[in-house]
N, C-alpha and C positions, 0 to 999 in steps of 0.2 A: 252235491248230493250227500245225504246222513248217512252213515253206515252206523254200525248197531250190530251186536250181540255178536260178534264175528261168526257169521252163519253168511251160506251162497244162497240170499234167499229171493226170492220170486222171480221166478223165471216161468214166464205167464206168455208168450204165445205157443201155436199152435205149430210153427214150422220146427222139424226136426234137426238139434244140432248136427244129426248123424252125414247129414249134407255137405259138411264142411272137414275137410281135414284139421288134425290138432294144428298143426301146422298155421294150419289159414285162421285159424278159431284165435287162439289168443299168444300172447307174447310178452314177457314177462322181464320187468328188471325190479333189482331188489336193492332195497335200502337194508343196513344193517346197524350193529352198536360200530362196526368197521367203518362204517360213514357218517357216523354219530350219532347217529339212534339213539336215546337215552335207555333204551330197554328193548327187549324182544317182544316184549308179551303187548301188542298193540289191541287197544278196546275200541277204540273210535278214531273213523277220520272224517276229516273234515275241507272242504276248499272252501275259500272265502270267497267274497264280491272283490278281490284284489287278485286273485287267482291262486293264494299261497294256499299251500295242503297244511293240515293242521292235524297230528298226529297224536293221540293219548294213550298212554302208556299207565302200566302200573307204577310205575317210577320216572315220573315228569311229561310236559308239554314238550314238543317239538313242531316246532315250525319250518318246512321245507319249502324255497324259493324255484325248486329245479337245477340249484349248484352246493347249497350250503344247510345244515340244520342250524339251526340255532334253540337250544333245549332250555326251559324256562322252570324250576325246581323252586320248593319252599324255602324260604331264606327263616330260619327264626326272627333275627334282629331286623326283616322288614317286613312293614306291615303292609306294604304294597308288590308283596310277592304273592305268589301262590297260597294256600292255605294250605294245600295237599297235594302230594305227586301220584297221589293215584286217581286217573282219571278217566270219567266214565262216559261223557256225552260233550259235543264242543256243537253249539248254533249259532247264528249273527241277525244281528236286531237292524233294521231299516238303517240305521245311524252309524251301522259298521262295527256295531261294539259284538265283540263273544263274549257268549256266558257258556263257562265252561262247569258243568258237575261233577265233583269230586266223592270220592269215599271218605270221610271224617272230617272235611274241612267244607262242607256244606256249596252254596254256589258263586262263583267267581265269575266279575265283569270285565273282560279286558280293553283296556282304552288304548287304541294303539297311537293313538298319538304322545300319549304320557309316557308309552312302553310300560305299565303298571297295572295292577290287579285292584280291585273293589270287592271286599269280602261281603257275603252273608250268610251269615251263619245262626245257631239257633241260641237264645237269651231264654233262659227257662222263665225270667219273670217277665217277658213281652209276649203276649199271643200275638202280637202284630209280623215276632221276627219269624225267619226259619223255623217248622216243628222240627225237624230234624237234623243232622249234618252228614248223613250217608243219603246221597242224590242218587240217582240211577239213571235219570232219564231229564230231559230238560226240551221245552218247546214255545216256539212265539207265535201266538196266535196272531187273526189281520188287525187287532185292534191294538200290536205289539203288548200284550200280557206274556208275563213269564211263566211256564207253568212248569214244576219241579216236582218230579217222580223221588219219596224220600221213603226210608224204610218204616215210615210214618206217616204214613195219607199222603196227601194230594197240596203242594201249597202254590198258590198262581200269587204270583208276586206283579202289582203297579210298579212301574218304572216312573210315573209323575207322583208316585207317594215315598216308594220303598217302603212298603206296607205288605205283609202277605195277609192273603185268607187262607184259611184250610179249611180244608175239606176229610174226614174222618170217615171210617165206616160205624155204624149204630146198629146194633142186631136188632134193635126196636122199630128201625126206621126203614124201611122196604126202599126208600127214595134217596136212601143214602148211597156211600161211594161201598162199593160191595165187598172190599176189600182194603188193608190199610198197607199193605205192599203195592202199590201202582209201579208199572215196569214200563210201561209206555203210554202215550201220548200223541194224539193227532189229529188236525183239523184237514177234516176233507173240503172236495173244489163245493160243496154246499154249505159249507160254514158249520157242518157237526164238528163236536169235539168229541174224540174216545177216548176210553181209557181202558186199556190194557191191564189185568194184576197180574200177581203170584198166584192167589188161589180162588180169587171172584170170580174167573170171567170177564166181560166187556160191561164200559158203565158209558150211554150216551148220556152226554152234558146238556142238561136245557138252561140257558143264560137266563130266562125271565123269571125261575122259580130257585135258582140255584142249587139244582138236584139232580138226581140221575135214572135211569130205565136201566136195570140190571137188565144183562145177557146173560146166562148162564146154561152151560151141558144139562142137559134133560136128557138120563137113560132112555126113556119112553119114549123120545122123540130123536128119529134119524136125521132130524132134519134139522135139530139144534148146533150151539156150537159141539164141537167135535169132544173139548176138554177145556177146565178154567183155568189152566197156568196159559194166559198170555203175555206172552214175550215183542208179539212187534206188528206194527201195521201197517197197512201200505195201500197205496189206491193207485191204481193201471191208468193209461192213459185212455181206454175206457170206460172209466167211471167206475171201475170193479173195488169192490171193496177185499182184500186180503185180510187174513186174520192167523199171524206167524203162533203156532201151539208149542207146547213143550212137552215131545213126546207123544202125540195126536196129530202133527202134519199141518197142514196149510187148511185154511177153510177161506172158501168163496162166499160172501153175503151175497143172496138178491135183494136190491132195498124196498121191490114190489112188492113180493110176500113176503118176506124176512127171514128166509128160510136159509139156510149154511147147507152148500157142499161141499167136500172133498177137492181141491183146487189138483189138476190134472199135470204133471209136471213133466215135460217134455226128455229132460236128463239133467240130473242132480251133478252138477262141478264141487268136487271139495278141493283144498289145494292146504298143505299144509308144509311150514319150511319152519322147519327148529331154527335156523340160524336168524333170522328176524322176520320184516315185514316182506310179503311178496304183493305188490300191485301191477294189477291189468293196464297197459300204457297203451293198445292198442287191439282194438277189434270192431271197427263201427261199422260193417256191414252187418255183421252176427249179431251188434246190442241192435240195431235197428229191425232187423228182419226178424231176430227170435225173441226180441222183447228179454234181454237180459238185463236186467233192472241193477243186480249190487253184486259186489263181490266181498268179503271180508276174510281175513285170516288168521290162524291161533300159531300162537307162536311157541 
């Protein structure tokens, strides 16, 4: 599972935690810089198709087997290290490889059989490379396309080319990306692509015209989105569309009428440990029956 923006977010059924003592509810062990954490301040984690968690910090990757970290930081003199320790989204591609998004060192591929990184990053005289080198967000569509949230549009990267296109916002262009901050990304079970900004709103992706259907908050309308800083998305194991806001809550898509409400939240978990990461290692009655979707933490 992805986690993202270290928020407890969607916790989308109907049953009430209140049923369950804390006790029975969850149970906690903690990794720290005491166990080799490269950092406290964890952004993203990640488990692989090999089952290793995959940890990103503001200062390096770690990789957790269940006994040992092993932390993976930018070497100057190699060029098959990291680009950047600060890091902000880890996914894995059909072929086992991670692409991980970094802040200032654009997006990295890792080949774990090399044990080694594949940089891309942005070439002011190629449109083809990176527009930017601050990532935010990174996702693989089913047709394995890379798509990379940068503090400059939208850029989906081939992996049979290593070519990007980008995608810009045009205030001329109503069909454009509706904003040039993209914060997330995601391909629901019907093969839409969304795109979450900073200050747009939601942009769906049509592949056959390469453009987009702005969403955006309408005062006038109760029934729009709630607010345009979207930060994160998420679709339930009934088809419900989420839509994580910043500062505006949770909003529910109908994709009947297209109408956003208020997503109804059973009880909000925050959990906060200054000394490093804390992860849920245990509660699968409670994810199952209350629909507890993610956990994350700030450190």
């Amino acid at each position: 599972m992805k986690f993202n923006r270290l928020v407890a977010y969607f916790l989308l059924s109907m049953a009430p935690f209140a049923a369950f003592s804390q006790r029975d509810l969850l149970k906690f062990s903690r990794l720290t810089t005491s166990e080799g954490l490269s950092q406290s301040n964890v952004l993203c984690i990640f488990q692989d198709s090999r089952g290793f968690m995959w940890f990103g910090t503001q200062d390096g990757l770690n990789k957790y087997d269940g006994y040992q970290i092993k932390v993976y930081k930018r070497n100057a003199a190699n060029p098959h290290s990291l680009s950047s320790n600060f890091i902000k989204d880890i996914i894995e591609d059909a072929k086992g490889n991670l692409w991980i998004a970094t802040m200032g060192g654009g997006l990295n591929r890792y080949d774990r059989d090399k044990d080694q990184f594949s940089r891309y990053m942005s070439v002011a005289s190629d449109s083809s490379a990176l527009s930017n080198d601050f990532v935010t967000d990174v996702m693989i569509d089913k047709k394995g396309l890379i798509w990379a949230s940068t503090a400059y549009g939208l850029d989906v990267l081939d992996p049979a080319t290593n070519r990007f296109t980008r995608y810009y916002h045009n205030k001329n262009n109503p069909r454009s990306l509706s904003g040039d901050e993209p914060t997330s990304s995601f391909q629901d079970s019907r093969d839409n692509i969304w795109i979450g900004t900073a200050s747009g709103g939601i942009n769906l992706f049509d592949p056959k015209t390469k453009s987009f259907t702005q969403i955006k908050h309408n005062p006038s309308d109760p029934h729009s989105l709630s607010g345009n800083q979207v930060w994160t998305i998420f679709e339930d194991s009934r088809k419900n569309l989420w839509f994580g806001t910043n500062g505006t809550g949770m909003d529910l898509f109908d994709r009947a009428t297209g109408r956003f409400t208020k997503g109804r939240i059973c009880e909000m978990i925050s959990v906060y440990q200054p000394a490093g990461l804390t992860m849920m290692i245990s509660a699968p009655s409670v994810t199952e029956t209350a629909g507890l979707q993610g956990l994350g933490t700030v450190a």
